[in-house]
TORFI-658231 format. One record per residue: residue in one letter; x negated, y negated, z negated of N, C-alpha, C in turn. Coordinates in Angstrom, 1 decimal. Example, Ala and Ser with C-alpha at 12.3 -4.5 7.8 and 13.67 -1.06 7.14 Angstrom:
   type      n.x      n.y      n.z     ca.x     ca.y     ca.z      c.x      c.y      c.z
      a    -13.2      5.7     -7.8    -12.3      4.5     -7.8    -13.2      3.3     -7.8
      s    -12.8      2.2     -7.1    -13.7      1.1     -7.1    -12.9      0.0     -7.9
END
This chain:
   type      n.x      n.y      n.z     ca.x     ca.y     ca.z      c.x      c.y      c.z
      x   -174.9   -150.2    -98.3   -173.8   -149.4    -98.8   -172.6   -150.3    -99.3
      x   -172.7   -151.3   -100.2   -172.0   -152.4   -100.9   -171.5   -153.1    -99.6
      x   -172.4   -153.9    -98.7   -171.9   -154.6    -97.4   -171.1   -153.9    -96.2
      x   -171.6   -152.7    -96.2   -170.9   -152.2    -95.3   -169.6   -151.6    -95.3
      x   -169.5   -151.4    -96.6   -168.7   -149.8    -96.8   -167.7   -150.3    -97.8
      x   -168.3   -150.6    -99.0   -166.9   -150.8   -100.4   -167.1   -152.2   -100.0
      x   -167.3   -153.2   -100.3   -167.3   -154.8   -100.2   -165.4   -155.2    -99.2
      x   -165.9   -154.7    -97.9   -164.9   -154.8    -96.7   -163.6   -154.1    -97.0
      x   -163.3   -153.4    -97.8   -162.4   -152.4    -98.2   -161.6   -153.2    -99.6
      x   -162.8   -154.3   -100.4   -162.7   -154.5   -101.5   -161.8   -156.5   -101.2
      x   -162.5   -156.6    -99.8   -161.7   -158.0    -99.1   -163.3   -158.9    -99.3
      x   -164.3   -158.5    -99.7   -164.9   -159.5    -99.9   -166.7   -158.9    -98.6
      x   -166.7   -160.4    -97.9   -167.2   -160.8    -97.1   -169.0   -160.9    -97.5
      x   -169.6   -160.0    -96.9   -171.3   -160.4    -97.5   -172.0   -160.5    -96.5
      x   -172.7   -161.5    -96.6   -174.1   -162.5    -95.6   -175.2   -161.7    -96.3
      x   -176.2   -160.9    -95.7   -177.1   -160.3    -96.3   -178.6   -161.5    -95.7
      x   -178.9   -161.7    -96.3   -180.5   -162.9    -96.1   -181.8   -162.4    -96.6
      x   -182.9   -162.0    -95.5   -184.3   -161.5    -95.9   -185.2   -162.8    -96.2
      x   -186.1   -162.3    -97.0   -187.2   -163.3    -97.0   -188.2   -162.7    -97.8
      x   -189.2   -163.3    -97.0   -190.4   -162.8    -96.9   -191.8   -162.8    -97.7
      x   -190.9   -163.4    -98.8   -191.9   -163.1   -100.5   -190.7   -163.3   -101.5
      x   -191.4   -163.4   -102.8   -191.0   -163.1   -104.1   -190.6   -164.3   -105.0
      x   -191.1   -165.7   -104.1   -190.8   -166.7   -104.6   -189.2   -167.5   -104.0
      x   -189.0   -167.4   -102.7   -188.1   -168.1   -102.0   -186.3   -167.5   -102.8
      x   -186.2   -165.9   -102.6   -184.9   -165.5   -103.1   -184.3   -166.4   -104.1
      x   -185.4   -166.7   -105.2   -184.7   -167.6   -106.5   -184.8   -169.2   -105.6
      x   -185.7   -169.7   -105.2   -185.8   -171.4   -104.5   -184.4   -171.7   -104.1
      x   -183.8   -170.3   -103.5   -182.7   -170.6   -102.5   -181.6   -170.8   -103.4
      x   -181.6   -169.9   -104.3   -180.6   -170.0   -105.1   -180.4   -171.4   -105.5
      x   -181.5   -172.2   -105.9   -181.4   -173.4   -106.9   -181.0   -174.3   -105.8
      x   -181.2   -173.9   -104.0   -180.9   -175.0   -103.4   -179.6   -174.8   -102.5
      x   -179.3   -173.8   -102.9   -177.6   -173.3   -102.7   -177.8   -173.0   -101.1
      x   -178.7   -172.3   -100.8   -178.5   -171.4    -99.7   -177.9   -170.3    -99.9
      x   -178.3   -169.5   -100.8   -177.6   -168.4   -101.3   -176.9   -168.5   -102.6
      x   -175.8   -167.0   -102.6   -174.9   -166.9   -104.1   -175.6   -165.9   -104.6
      x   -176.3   -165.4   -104.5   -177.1   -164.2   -105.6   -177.9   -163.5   -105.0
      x   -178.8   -163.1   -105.8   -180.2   -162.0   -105.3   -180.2   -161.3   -105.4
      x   -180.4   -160.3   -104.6   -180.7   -158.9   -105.6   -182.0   -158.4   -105.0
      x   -183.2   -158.5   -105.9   -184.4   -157.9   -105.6   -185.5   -157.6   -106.9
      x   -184.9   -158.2   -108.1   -185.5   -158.2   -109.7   -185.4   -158.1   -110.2
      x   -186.0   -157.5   -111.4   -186.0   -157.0   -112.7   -185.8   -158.6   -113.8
      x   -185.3   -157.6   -114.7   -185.3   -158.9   -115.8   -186.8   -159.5   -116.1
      x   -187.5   -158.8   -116.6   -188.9   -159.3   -116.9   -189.4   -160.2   -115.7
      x   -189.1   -159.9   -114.7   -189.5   -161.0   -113.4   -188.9   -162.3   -113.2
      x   -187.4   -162.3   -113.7   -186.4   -163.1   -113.9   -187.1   -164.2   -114.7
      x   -187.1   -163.6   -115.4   -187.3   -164.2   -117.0   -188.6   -165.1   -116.7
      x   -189.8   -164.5   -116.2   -190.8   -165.4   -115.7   -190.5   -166.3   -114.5
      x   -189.7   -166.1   -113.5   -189.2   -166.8   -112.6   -188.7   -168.3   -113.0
      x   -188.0   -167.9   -114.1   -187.0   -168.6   -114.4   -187.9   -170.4   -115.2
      x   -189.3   -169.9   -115.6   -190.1   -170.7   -116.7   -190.8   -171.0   -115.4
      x   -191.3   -170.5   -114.5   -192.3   -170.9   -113.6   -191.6   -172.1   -112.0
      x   -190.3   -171.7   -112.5   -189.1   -172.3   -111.3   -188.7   -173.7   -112.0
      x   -188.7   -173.5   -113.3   -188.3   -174.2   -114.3   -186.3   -174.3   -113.8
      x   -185.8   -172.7   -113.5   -184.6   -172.5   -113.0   -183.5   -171.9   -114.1
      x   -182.7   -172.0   -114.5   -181.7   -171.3   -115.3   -180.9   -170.0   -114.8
      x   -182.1   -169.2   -114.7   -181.4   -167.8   -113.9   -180.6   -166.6   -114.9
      x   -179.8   -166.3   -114.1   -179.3   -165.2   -115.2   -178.7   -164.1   -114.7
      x   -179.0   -162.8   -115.4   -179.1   -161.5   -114.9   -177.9   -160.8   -114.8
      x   -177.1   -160.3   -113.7   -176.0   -159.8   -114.5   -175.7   -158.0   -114.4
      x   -175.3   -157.3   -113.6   -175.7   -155.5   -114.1   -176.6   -155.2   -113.3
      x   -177.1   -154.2   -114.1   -178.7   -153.6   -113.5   -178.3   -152.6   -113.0
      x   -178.9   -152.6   -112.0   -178.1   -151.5   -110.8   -178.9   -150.0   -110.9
      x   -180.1   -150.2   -110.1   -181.6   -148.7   -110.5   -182.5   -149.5   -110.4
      x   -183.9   -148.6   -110.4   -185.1   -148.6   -111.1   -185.6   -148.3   -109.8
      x   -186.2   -149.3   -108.5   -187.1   -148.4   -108.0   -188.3   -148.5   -108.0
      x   -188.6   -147.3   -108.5   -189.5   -146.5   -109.6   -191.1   -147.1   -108.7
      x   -192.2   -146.9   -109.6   -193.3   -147.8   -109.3   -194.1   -146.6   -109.2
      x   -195.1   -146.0   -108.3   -195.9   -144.9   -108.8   -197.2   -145.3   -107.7
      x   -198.3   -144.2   -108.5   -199.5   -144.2   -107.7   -199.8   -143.7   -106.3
      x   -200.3   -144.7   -105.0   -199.8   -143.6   -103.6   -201.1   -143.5   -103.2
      x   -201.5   -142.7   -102.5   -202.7   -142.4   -101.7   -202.7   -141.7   -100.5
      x   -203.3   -141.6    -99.5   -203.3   -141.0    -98.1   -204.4   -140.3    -98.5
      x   -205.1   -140.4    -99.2   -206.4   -139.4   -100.2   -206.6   -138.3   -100.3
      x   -205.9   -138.3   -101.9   -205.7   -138.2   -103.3   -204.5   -137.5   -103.3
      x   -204.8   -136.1   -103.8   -203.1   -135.4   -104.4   -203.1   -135.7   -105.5
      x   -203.8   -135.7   -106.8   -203.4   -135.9   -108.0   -204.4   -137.2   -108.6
      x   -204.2   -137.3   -109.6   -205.1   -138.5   -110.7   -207.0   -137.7   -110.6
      x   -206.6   -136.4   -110.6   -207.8   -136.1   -111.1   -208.8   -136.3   -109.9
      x   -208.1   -136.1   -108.9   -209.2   -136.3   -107.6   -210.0   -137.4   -107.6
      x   -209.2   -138.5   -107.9   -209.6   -139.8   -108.0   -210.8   -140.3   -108.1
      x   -212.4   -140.9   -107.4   -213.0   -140.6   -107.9   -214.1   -141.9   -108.9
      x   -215.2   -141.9   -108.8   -215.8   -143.0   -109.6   -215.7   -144.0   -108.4
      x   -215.5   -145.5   -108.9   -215.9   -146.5   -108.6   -214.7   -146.6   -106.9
      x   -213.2   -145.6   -107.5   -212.2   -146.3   -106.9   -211.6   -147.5   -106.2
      x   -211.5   -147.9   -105.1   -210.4   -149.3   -105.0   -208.8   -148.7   -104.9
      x   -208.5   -149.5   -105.8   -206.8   -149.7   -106.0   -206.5   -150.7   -105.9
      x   -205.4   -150.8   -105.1   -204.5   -152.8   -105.0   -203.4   -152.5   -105.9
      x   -203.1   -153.6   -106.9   -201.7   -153.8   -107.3   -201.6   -155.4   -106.9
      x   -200.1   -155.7   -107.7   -199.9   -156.6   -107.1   -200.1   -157.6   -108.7
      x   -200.4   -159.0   -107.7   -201.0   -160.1   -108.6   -200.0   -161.3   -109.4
      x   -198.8   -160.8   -109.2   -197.7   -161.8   -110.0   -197.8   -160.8   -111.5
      x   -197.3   -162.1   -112.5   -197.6   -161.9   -114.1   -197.2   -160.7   -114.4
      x   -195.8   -160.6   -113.8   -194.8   -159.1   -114.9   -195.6   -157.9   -113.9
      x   -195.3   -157.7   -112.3   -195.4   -156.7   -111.9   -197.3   -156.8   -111.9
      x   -198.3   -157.5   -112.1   -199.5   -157.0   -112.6   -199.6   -156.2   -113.7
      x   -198.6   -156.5   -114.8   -199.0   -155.4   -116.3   -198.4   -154.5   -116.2
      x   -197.2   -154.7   -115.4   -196.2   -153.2   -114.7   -197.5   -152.7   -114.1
      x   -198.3   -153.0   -113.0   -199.4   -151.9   -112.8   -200.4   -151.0   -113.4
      x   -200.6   -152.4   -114.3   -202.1   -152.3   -115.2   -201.6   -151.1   -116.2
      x   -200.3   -151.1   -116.6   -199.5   -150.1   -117.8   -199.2   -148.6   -117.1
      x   -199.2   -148.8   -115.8   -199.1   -147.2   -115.0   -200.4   -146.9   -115.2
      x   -201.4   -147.4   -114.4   -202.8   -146.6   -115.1   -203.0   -146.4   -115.9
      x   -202.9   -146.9   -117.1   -202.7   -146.4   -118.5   -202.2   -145.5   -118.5
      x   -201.3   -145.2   -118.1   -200.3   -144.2   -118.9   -200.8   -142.9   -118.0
      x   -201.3   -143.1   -116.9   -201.8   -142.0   -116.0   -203.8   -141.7   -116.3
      x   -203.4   -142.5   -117.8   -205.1   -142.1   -118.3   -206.3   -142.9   -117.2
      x   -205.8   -143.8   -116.1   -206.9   -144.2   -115.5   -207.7   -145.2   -116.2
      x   -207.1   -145.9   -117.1   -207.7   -147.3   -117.6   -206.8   -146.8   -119.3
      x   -207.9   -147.9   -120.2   -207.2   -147.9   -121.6   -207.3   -149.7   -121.9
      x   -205.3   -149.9   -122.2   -205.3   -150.9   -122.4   -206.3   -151.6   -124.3
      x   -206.4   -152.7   -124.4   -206.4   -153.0   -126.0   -205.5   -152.9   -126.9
      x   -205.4   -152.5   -127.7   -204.5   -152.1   -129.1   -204.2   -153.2   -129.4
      x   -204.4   -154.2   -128.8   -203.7   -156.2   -129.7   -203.5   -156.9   -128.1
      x   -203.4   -156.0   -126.8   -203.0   -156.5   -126.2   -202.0   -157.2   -126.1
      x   -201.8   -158.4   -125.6   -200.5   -159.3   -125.4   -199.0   -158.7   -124.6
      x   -198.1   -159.8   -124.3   -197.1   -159.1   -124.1   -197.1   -158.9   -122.3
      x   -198.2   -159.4   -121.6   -197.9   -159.5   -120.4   -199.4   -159.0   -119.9
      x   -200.0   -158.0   -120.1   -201.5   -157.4   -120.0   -202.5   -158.1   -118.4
      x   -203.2   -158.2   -118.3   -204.0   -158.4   -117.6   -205.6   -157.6   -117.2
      x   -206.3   -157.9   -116.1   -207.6   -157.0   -116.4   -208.3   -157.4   -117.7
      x   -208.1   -158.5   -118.4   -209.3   -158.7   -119.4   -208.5   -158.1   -120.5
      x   -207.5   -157.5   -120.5   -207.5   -156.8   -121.5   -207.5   -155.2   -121.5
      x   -208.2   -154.7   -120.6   -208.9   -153.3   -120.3   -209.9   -153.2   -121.1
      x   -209.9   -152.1   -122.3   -210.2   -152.2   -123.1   -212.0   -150.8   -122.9
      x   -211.3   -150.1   -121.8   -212.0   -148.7   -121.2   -211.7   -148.5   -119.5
      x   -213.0   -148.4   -118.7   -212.3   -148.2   -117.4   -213.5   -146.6   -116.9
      x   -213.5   -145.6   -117.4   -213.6   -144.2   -117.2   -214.4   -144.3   -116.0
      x   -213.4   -144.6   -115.0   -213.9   -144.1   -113.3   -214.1   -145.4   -112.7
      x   -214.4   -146.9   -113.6   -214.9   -148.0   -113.4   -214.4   -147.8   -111.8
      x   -212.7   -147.8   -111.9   -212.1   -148.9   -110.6   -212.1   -150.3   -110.4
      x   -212.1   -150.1   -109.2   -212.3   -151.6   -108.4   -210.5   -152.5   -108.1
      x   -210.5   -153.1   -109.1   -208.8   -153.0   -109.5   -208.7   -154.8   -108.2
      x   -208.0   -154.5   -106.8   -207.7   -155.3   -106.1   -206.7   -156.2   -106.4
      x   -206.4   -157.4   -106.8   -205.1   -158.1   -106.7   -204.3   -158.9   -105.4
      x   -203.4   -158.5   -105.1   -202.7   -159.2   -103.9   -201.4   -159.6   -104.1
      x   -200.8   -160.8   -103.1   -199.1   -160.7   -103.2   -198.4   -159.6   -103.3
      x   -197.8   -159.3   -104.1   -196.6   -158.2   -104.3   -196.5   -157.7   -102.7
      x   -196.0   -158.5   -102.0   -195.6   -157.5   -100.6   -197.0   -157.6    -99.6
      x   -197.8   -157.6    -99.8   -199.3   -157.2    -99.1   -199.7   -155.9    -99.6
      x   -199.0   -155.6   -100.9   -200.2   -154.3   -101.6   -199.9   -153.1   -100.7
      x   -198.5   -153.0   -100.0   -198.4   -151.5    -99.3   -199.0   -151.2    -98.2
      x   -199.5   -152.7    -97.5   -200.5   -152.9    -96.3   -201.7   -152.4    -96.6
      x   -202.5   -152.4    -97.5   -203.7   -152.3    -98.4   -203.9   -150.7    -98.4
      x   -203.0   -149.9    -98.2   -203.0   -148.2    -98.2   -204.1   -148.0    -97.6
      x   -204.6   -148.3    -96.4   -205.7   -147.6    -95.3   -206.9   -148.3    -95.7
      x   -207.1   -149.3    -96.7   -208.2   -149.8    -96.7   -208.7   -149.5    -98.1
      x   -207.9   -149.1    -98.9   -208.4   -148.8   -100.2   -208.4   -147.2   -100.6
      x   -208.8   -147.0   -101.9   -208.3   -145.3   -102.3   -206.9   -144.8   -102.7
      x   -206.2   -146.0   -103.4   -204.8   -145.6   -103.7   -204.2   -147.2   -103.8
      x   -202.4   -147.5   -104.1   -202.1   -148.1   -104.4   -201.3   -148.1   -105.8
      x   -200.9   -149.3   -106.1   -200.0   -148.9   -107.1   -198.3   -149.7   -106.3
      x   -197.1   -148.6   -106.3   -196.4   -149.8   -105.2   -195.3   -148.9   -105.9
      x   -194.0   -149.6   -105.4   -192.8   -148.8   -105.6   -192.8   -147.7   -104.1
      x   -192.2   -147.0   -104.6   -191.5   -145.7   -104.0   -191.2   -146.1   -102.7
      x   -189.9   -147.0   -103.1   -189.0   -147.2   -101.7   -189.9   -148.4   -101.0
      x   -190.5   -149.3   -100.9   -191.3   -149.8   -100.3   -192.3   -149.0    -99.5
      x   -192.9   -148.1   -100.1   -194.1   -147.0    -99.0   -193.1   -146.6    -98.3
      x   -191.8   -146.2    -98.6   -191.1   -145.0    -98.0   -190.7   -146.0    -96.2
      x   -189.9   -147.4    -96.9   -189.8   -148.5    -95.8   -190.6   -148.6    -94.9
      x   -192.1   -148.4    -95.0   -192.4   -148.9    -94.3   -193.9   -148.1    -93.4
      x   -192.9   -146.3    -94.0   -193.1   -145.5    -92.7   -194.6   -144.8    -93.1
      x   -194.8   -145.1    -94.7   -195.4   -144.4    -95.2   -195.5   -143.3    -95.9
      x   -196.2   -141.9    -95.7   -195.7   -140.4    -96.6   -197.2   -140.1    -97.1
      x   -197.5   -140.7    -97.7   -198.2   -140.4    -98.7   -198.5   -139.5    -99.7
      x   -199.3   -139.2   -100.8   -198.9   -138.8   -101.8   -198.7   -139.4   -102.7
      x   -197.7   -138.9   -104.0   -197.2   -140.1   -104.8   -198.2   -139.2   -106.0
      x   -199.0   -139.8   -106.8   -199.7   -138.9   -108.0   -199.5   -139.3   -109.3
      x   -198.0   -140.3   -109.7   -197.6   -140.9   -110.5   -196.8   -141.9   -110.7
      x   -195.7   -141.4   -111.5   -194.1   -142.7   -111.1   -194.1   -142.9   -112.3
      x   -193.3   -144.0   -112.5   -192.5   -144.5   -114.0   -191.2   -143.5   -113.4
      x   -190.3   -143.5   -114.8   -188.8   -142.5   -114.7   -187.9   -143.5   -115.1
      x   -186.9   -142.2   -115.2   -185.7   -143.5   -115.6   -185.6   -144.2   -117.1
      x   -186.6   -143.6   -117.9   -186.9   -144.5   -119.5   -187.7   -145.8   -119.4
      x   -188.0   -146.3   -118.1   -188.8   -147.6   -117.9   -187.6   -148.6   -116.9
      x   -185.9   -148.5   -117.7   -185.1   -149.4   -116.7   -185.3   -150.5   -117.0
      x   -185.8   -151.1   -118.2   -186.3   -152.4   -118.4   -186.7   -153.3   -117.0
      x   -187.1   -152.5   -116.0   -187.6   -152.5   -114.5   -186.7   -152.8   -113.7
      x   -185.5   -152.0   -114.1   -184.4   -151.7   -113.3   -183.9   -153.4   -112.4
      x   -183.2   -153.3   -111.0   -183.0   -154.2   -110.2   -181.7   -154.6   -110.9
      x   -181.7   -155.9   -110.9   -180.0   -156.9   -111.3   -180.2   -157.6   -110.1
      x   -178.3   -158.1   -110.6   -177.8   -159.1   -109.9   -178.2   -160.1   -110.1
      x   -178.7   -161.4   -109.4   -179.2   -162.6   -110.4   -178.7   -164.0   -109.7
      x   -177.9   -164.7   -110.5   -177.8   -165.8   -110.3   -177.9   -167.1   -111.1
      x   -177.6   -168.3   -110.3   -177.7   -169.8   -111.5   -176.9   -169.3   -112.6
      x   -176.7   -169.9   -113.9   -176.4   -169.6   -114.8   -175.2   -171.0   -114.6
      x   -174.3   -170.7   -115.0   -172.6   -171.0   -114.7   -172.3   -171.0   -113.3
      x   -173.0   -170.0   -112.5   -172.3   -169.2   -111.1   -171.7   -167.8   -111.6
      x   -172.3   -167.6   -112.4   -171.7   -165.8   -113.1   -170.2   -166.1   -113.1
      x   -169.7   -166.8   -113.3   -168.1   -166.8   -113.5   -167.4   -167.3   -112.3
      x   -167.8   -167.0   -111.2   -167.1   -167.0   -109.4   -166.4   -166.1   -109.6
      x   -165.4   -166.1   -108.8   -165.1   -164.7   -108.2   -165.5   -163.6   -107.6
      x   -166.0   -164.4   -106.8   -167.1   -163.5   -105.7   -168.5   -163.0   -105.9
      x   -168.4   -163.8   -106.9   -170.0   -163.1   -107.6   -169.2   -162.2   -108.6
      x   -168.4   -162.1   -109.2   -168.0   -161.3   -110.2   -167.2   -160.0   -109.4
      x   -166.9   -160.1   -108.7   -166.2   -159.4   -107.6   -167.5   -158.1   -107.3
      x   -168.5   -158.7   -106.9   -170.0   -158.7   -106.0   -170.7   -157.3   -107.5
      x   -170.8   -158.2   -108.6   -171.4   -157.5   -109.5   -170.5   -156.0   -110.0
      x   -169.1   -156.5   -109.8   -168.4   -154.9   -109.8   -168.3   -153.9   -109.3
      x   -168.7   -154.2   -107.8   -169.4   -153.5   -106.7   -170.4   -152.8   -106.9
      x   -171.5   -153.6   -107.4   -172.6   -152.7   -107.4   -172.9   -151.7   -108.4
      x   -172.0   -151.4   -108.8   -171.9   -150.0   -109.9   -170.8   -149.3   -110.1
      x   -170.5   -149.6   -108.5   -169.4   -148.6   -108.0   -169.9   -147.2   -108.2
      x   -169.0   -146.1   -108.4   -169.5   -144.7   -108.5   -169.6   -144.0   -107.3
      x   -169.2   -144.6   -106.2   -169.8   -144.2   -104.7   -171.2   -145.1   -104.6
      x   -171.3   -145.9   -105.8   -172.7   -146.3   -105.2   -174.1   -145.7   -105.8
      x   -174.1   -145.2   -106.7   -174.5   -144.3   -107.7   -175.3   -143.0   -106.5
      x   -173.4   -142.5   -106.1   -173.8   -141.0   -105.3   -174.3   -141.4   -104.2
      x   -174.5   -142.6   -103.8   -175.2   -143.0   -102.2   -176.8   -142.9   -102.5
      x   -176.8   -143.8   -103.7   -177.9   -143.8   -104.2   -178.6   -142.5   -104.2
      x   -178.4   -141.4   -105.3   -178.7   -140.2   -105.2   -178.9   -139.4   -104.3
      x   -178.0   -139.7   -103.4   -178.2   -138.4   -102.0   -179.4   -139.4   -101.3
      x   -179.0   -140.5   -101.5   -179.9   -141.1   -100.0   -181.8   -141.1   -100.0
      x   -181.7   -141.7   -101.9   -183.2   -141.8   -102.2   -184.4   -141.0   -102.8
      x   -183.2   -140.2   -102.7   -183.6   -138.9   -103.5   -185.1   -139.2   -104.5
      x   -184.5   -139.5   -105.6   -185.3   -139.9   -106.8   -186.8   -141.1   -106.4
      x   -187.0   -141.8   -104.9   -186.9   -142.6   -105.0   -186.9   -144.0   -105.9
      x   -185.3   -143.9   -105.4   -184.3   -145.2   -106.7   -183.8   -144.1   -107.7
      x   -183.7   -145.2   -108.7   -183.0   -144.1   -109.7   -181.6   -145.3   -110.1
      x   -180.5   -144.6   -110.2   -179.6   -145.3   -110.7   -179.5   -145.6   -112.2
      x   -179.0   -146.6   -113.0   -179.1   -146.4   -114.2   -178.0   -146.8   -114.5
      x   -177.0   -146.8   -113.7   -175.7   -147.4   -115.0   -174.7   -146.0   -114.6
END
């Protein structure tokens, strides 16, 4: 929407760059392949940034897309049965991002002195004694046909041509999640990044958002 549509209107020129995990987006940044990412949350940042040992810095949070439970199964939680496999994904923030949807969807009970970043050892009750799988962040949506459910974002199953059922999302009170702009810290003051970040909370980009992902993404600014 941004590259195609408002950006070219706005005079400014975007090189869009894929890649193929969750570590490279930031590497590139530090090695000036790229001027900014857009694929993370602050909480991911923020550990990126200690594990890169990189000075990353966040600038507007665009939406939230939304993390929920899928299955080719399973219509609801309750179907679910004993002795489950589930895949989430095995990096620090988006594992407790998993481990905290089952929670909250009653599959698992975290510990009451749990830490700030949860893990399986701190499963405190597991009810339907799931088989909790860990993989790379972008392996878990592959894992659909082999397991009972996943735990994945929305627009990820939807990418990649999967209709599933969804039997549990985060909303838009979990933007803590929400996707930013992110770059080195004394790049925020470019033009073109500053240009870049005003764009993306364009009010046509909001309504693109809305019509296109239909609750999907959620916008949050």
């Amino acid at each position: 929407m941004v590259s195609n549509n408002i950006a070219a209107k706005e005079g400014l020129k975007i090189q869009v760059i894929t890649f193929n995990d969750w570590i490279q987006p930031n590497t590139a940044l530090r090695d000036k392949v790229i001027d900014a990412n857009f694929f993370q949350h602050r909480p991911f940042m923020n550990n990126a940034s200690k594990e890169l040992n990189l000075n990353l810095v966040a600038l507007n949070t665009v939406y939230l897309n939304t993390l929920g439970l899928f299955s080719k199964k399973f219509k609801s939680v309750s179907e679910i049965p004993q002795n489950a496999t589930v895949t989430i994904a095995n990096d620090v923030i988006n594992n407790d991002r998993g481990l905290r949807l089952l929670a909250t969807n009653g599959l698992i009970k975290l510990k009451g002195n749990a830490k700030q970043f949860v893990t399986q050892k701190d499963i405190a009750a597991n009810p339907k004694n799931l088989q909790i799988k860990e993989v790379e962040g972008v392996q878990v949506v592959r894992a659909i046909n082999d397991v009972d459910f996943i735990v994945s974002s929305a627009q990820t199953v939807a990418l990649a041509g999967i209709e599933p059922n969804s039997m549990g999302e985060e909303t838009a009170k979990d933007k803590k999640y929400a996707l930013a702009l992110v770059t080195l810290q004394g790049r925020e003051i470019e033009p073109k990044i500053q240009k870049l970040n005003k764009l993306l909370v364009h009010p046509n980009v909001k309504d693109f958002i809305n019509k296109e992902y239909k609750g999907r993404i959620i916008p949050v600014f």
